[in-house]
C-alpha positions, 0 to 999 in steps of 0.5 A: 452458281458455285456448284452442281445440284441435282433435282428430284420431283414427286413424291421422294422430291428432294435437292442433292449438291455436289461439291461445297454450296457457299449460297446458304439460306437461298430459296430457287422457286421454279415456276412454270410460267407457259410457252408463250408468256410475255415478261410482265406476265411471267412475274405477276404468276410468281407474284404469290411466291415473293408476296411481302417480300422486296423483289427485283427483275430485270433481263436474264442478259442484263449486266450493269454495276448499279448499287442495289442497296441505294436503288432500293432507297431511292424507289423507297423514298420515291413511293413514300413520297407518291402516298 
């Protein structure tokens, strides 16, 4: 989001930044998912990608001011309590 990035696949694949990159330690993962995938079947083919970690979707157009950390807690204590 904070600069430019050029992308280079096959056998010499590898990411060159343009400009400062603040975002270190960010992992991008681009699936391809096929034409006419719906949105649950996109997330459950990149299901092997974020497996045994905390993962998160919503719209590519939503915009909202919900505080990620105590919705996290809220779904953590809601699935606790459905065990």
């Amino acid at each position: 989001m904070n600069n430019d990035c050029t992308v280079t696949l096959g056998p010499h694949a590898g990411i060159e930044y343009h400009g400062g990159h603040m975002e270190n330690g960010f992992r991008v993962t681009l699936a391809d998912t096929g034409l006419d995938s719906m949105t649950g079947k996109r997330i459950k083919l990149v299901r092997p990608y974020v497996e045994g970690q905390t993962f998160m979707a919503t719209y590519g157009d939503g915009v909202s001011d919900v505080d990620l950390t105590a919705l996290l807690a809220f779904l953590g204590s809601t699935a606790s309590s459905r065990r």
